[in-house]
C-alpha positions in Angstrom: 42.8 43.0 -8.2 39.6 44.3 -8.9 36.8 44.2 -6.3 33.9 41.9 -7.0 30.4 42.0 -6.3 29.0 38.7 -4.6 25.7 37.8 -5.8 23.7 35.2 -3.6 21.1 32.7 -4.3 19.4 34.0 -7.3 20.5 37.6 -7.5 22.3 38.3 -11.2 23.2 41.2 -13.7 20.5 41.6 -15.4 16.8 42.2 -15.0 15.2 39.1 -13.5 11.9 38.1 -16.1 11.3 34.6 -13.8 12.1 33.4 -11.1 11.5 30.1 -9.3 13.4 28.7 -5.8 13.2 24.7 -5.4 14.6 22.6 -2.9 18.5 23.0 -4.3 17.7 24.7 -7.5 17.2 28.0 -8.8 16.0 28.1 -12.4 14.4 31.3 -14.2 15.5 34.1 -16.4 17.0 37.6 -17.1 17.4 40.2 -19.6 19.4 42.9 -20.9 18.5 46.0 -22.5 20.7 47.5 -25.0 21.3 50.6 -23.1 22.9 48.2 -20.2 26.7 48.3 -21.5 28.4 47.3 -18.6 27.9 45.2 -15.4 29.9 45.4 -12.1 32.5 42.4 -12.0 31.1 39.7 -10.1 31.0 36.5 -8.4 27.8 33.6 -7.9 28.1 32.3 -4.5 26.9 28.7 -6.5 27.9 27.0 -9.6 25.8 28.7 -12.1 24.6 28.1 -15.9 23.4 29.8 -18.4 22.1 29.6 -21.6 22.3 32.4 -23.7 18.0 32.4 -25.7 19.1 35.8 -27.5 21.4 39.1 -28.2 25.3 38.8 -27.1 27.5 39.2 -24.5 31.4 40.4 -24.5 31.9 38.4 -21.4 35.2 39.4 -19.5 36.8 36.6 -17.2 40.6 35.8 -15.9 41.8 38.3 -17.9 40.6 37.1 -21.4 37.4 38.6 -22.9 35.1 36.1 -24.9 32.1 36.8 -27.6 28.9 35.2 -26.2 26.2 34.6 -28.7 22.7 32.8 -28.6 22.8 29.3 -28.2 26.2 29.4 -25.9 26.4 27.6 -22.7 28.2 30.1 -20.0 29.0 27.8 -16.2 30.8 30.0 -13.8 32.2 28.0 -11.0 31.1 29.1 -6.9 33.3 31.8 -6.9 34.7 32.3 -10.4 35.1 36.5 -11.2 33.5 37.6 -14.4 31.8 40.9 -15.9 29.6 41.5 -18.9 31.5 44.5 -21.1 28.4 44.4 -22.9 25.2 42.6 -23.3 23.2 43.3 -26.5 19.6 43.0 -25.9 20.5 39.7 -24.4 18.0 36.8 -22.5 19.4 34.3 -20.0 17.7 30.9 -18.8 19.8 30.6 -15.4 19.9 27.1 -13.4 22.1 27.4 -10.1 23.2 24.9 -7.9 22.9 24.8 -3.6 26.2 23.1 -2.3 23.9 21.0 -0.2 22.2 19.7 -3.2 25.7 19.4 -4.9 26.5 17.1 -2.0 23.4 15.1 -1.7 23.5 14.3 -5.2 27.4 13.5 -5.2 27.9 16.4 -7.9 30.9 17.8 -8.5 31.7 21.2 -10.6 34.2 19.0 -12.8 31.3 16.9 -13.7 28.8 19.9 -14.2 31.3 21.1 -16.7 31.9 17.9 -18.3 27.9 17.3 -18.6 27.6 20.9 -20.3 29.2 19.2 -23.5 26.8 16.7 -24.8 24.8 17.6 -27.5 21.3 17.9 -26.0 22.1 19.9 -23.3 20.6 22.8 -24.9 17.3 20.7 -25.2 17.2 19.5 -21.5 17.8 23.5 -20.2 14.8 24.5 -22.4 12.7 21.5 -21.2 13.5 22.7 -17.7 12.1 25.9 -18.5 9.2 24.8 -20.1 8.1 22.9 -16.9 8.6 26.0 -15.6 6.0 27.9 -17.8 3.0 25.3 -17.1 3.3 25.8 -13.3 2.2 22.4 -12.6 1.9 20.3 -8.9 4.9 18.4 -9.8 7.0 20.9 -11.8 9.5 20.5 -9.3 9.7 16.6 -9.5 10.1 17.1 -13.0 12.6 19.5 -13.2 14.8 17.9 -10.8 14.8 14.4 -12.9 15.4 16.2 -16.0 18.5 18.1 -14.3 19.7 15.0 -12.5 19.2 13.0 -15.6 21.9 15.6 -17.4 24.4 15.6 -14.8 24.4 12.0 -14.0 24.4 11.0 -17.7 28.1 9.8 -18.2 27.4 7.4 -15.1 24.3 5.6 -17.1 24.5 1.8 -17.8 24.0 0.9 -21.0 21.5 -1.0 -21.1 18.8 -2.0 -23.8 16.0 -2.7 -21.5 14.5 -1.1 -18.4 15.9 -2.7 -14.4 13.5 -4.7 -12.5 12.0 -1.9 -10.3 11.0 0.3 -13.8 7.3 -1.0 -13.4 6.9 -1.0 -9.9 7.6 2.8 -11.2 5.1 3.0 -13.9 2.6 1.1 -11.1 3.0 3.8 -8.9 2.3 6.6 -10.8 -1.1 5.1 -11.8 -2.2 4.0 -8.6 -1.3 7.8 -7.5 -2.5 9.1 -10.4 -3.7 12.2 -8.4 -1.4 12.6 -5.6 1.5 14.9 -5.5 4.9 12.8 -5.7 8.0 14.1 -5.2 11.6 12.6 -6.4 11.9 11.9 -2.5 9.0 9.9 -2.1 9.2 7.8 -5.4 12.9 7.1 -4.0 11.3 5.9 -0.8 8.8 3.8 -1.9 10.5 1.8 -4.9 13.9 1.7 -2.3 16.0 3.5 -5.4 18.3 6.2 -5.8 16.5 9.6 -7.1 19.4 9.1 -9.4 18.6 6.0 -10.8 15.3 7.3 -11.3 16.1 10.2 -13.1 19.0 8.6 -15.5 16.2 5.7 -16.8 13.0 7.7 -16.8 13.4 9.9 -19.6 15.0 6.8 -21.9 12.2 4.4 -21.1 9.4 7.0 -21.1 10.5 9.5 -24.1 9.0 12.2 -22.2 9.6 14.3 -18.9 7.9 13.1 -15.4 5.1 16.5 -16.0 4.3 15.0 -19.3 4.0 11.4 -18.4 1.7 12.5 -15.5 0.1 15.1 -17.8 -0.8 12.0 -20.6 -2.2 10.0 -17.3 -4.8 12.6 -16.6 -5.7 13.2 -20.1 -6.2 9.6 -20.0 -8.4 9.8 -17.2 -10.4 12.6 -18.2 -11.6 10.4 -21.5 -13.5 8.7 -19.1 -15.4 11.4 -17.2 -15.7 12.9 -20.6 -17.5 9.4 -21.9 -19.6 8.3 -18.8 -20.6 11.7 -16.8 -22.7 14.5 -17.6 -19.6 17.2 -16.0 -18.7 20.2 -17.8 -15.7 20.4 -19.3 -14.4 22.5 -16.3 -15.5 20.1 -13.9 -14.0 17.4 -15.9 -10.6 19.8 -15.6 -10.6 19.2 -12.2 -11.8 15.8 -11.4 -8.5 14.8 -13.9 -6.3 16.9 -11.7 -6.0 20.0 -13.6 -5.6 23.5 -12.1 -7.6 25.3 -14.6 -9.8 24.6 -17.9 -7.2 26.0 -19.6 -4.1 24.1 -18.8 -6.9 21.2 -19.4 -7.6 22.1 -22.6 -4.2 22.6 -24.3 -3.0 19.5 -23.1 -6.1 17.5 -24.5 -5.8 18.6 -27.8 -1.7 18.3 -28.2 -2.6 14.6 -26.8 -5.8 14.0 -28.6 -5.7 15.8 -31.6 -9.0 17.9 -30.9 -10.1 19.8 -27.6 -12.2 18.2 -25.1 -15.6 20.2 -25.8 -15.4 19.0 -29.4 -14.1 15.2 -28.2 -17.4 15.7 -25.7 -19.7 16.0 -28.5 -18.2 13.4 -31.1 -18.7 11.0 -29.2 -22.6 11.7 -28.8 
């Protein structure tokens, strides 16, 4: 047989582009030029995704060889052998897995696999790596609700209206409008699994945890902006915003117009 590389916690093929570690996740991305025929064959030491953004792949695994194209969902199980023959100017998004968060979670590779067919699993991937893009405080809450949410989804109730506990939810995240929160601490607090959390918040809420937080500070901000004499920077961070920037994108996808020209309408 072959001898195969092992590749650890985020180490892959190709040319890394991103690359963020969380608590039991590793999500980024990588890219192949089209000078890079052939990798070495190769092993993940965790379950690992990926979504294939652009260029091909002739992937080569157990003896079979397979045609990758963009859009194509590759999971290679902890351990599982596989080479790319060739990768035609190719871009990954990469999510893998720590055993301890497997176990913590209750999340078995069957299940991974199983949750890789439904039809907006494309969708959630690219959500995750959008929080990923806007660097916020609580991109890794987020990101782990989205993921959980995915994983967990053949285990959802199907039920028409949110449990009791939903706006104890909703509750805290105004009262704490500013603060940090983590999956953990929301858990702890409202006494439910991060699970639970993640399965119901995204089909109550129609958005992700960043962008429900995100609308609660542009919320906020319309009433520095009404009753204070703050810049617009100053405004940025009184709402809880890193930078004027990030401030001012999500105030005019929200609002419609940015906040300097929202400061002097209503004058």
């Amino acid at each position: 047989m072959e001898k195969a590389l092992s590749f650890s916690k985020g180490q892959y093929s190709g040319k890394i582009e991103k690359l963020q570690f969380f608590k039991g996740i590793t999500l980024g991305s990588t890219s192949y030029q089209e000078d890079e025929s052939q990798s070495s064959m190769h092993f993940h030491q965790n379950p690992h995704i990926s979504l294939l953004l652009q260029g091909h792949h002739l992937e080569k695994r157990k003896g079979r060889e397979y045609n990758r194209k963009p859009g194509d969902i590759i999971f290679c199980r902890a351990g599982e052998r596989h080479q790319f023959l060739t990768a035609q100017s190719a871009r990954n998004i990469n999510i893998e897995l720590d055993q301890d968060f497997l176990q913590q979670y209750e999340i078995s590779e069957n299940q991974i696999e199983q949750a890789l067919n439904q039809l907006d699993v494309k969708l959630k991937i690219l959500k995750m790596f959008h929080e990923l893009s806007i660097q916020g405080k609580e991109m890794e809450t987020s990101i782990q609700i989205l993921l959980l949410d995915l994983l967990h989804r053949e285990k959802k109730e199907r039920s028409t209206s949110p449990p009791p506990w939903f706006d104890s939810l909703i509750a805290l995240m105004h009262e704490s409008w500013m603060d940090t929160l983590s999956l953990e601490e929301l858990s702890q607090q409202l006494g439910v699994h991060p699970v639970s959390i993640s399965k119901y918040f995204t089909k109550f809420l129609g958005c992700t945890f960043m962008e429900y937080r995100r609308k609660l500070k542009v919320s906020k901000s319309l009433e520095f902006i009404k009753n204070s004499q703050l810049s617009i920077t100053e405004i940025a961070y009184q709402a809880g915003f890193a930078d004027q920037s990030h401030f001012s994108r999500s105030f005019k996808s929200m609002v419609g117009f940015t906040p300097k020209a929202f400061q002097k309408w209503k004058a």
